[in-house]
N, C-alpha and C positions, 0 to 999 in steps of 0.2 A: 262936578267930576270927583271930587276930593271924597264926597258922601259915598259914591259907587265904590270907591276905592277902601276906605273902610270896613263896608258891608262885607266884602271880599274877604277882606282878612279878617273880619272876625268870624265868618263860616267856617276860613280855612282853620281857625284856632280850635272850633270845637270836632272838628274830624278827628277820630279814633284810630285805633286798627285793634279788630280780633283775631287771638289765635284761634283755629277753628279745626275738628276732627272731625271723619265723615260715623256716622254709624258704624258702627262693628260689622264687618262684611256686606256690607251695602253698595257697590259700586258706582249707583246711580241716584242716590237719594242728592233731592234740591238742596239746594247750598240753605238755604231755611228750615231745614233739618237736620244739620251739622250741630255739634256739641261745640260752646262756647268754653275754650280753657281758660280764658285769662283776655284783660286787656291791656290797650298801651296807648300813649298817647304819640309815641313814634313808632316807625315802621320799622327805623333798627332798634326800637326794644324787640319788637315784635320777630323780628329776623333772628334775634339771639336768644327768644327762649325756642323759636322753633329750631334750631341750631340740638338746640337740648333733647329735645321732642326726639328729631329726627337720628340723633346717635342712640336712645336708649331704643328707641327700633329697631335698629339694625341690632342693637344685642340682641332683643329679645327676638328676631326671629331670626339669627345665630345661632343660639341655644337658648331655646325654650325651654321652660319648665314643665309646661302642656299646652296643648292646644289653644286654648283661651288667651295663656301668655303672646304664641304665637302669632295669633290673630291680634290682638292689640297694639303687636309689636307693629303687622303692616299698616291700621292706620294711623299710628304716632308716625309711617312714615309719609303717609298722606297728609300729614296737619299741613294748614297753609295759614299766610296773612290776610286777612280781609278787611279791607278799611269799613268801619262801623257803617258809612252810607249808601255801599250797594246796594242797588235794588233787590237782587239774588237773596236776601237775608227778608224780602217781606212777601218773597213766595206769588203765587198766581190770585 
Protein backbone atom coordinates (compact mmCIF):
# COMPACT_ATOMS: atom_id res chain seq x y z
CA UNK A 1 0.00 0.00 0.00
CA UNK A 2 2.89 2.38 0.99
CA UNK A 3 4.42 1.67 -2.74
CA UNK A 4 0.89 2.95 -4.49
CA UNK A 5 1.14 5.73 -2.27
CA UNK A 6 4.46 6.93 -3.47
CA UNK A 7 3.90 6.27 -7.16
CA UNK A 8 1.15 8.84 -6.47
CA UNK A 9 3.00 11.36 -5.38
CA UNK A 10 5.62 11.22 -7.30
CA UNK A 11 3.36 11.77 -10.59
CA UNK A 12 1.75 14.34 -8.68
CA UNK A 13 5.32 16.02 -8.33
CA UNK A 14 6.03 16.02 -12.08
CA UNK A 15 2.63 17.71 -13.25
CA UNK A 16 3.20 21.22 -14.73
CA UNK A 17 0.88 23.99 -15.70
CA UNK A 18 1.10 25.91 -19.04
CA UNK A 19 0.39 29.20 -19.80
CA UNK A 20 -1.29 28.84 -23.11
CA UNK A 21 -2.82 31.40 -26.00
CA UNK A 22 -5.23 30.60 -28.57
CA UNK A 23 -4.02 31.62 -32.34
CA UNK A 24 -4.57 34.96 -33.31
CA UNK A 25 -8.32 35.20 -34.27
CA UNK A 26 -8.89 31.54 -34.22
CA UNK A 27 -11.90 31.03 -32.07
CA UNK A 28 -11.90 27.34 -32.49
CA UNK A 29 -8.45 26.05 -32.96
CA UNK A 30 -7.65 22.53 -30.51
CA UNK A 31 -6.22 23.38 -27.43
CA UNK A 32 -2.87 21.43 -29.28
CA UNK A 33 -2.62 24.46 -31.30
CA UNK A 34 -2.40 26.98 -28.57
CA UNK A 35 0.96 28.81 -28.27
CA UNK A 36 2.90 27.76 -25.14
CA UNK A 37 4.06 31.25 -23.21
CA UNK A 38 5.75 29.98 -20.28
CA UNK A 39 5.65 27.23 -17.72
CA UNK A 40 5.21 26.68 -13.98
CA UNK A 41 5.44 24.14 -11.70
CA UNK A 42 2.25 25.63 -9.75
CA UNK A 43 -0.97 26.65 -10.76
CA UNK A 44 -0.68 29.93 -8.79
CA UNK A 45 2.59 30.84 -10.70
CA UNK A 46 0.66 30.14 -13.41
CA UNK A 47 -2.71 32.27 -12.23
CA UNK A 48 -0.12 35.24 -11.71
CA UNK A 49 1.62 35.55 -14.91
CA UNK A 50 -1.75 35.04 -16.49
CA UNK A 51 -3.13 37.91 -14.05
CA UNK A 52 -0.31 39.79 -16.33
CA UNK A 53 -1.34 38.37 -19.64
CA UNK A 54 -4.89 39.13 -18.97
CA UNK A 55 -4.46 43.17 -17.87
CA UNK A 56 -1.97 44.01 -20.75
CA UNK A 57 -5.15 42.87 -22.85
CA UNK A 58 -7.56 44.82 -21.75
CA UNK A 59 -5.05 47.80 -22.54
CA UNK A 60 -4.41 46.91 -25.58
CA UNK A 61 -7.64 46.51 -26.87
CA UNK A 62 -8.54 49.81 -24.84
CA UNK A 63 -6.26 51.61 -26.93
CA UNK A 64 -4.81 50.08 -29.66
CA UNK A 65 -2.23 51.12 -31.49
CA UNK A 66 -3.57 49.19 -34.69
CA UNK A 67 -5.35 46.44 -35.51
CA UNK A 68 -2.76 43.72 -34.98
CA UNK A 69 -2.23 45.25 -31.34
CA UNK A 70 -5.82 44.99 -30.96
CA UNK A 71 -6.31 41.66 -31.84
CA UNK A 72 -3.41 40.22 -29.64
CA UNK A 73 -4.76 42.20 -27.05
CA UNK A 74 -8.11 39.82 -27.28
CA UNK A 75 -6.17 36.65 -27.08
CA UNK A 76 -3.65 37.72 -24.08
CA UNK A 77 -7.25 37.87 -22.81
CA UNK A 78 -8.06 34.48 -23.75
CA UNK A 79 -4.72 32.90 -22.36
CA UNK A 80 -5.53 30.25 -19.74
CA UNK A 81 -3.83 27.58 -17.41
CA UNK A 82 -3.32 24.18 -18.59
CA UNK A 83 -1.85 21.61 -16.45
CA UNK A 84 1.14 20.07 -18.79
CA UNK A 85 -1.13 16.44 -18.65
CA UNK A 86 -4.15 17.03 -20.61
CA UNK A 87 -4.97 15.06 -23.14
CA UNK A 88 -6.49 18.38 -25.25
CA UNK A 89 -2.56 19.36 -25.74
CA UNK A 90 -1.95 15.71 -27.78
CA UNK A 91 -4.74 16.45 -30.14
CA UNK A 92 -6.81 13.72 -32.25
Amino acid sequence: MNHMKLGHTVALAFMGWYLMMPPVNDLVAPLNQWFIIDSFDQASECRLDRKSFYEDGLSRTRNPKNKSDFDLGKEYLRCTCIETDDPRLKGN
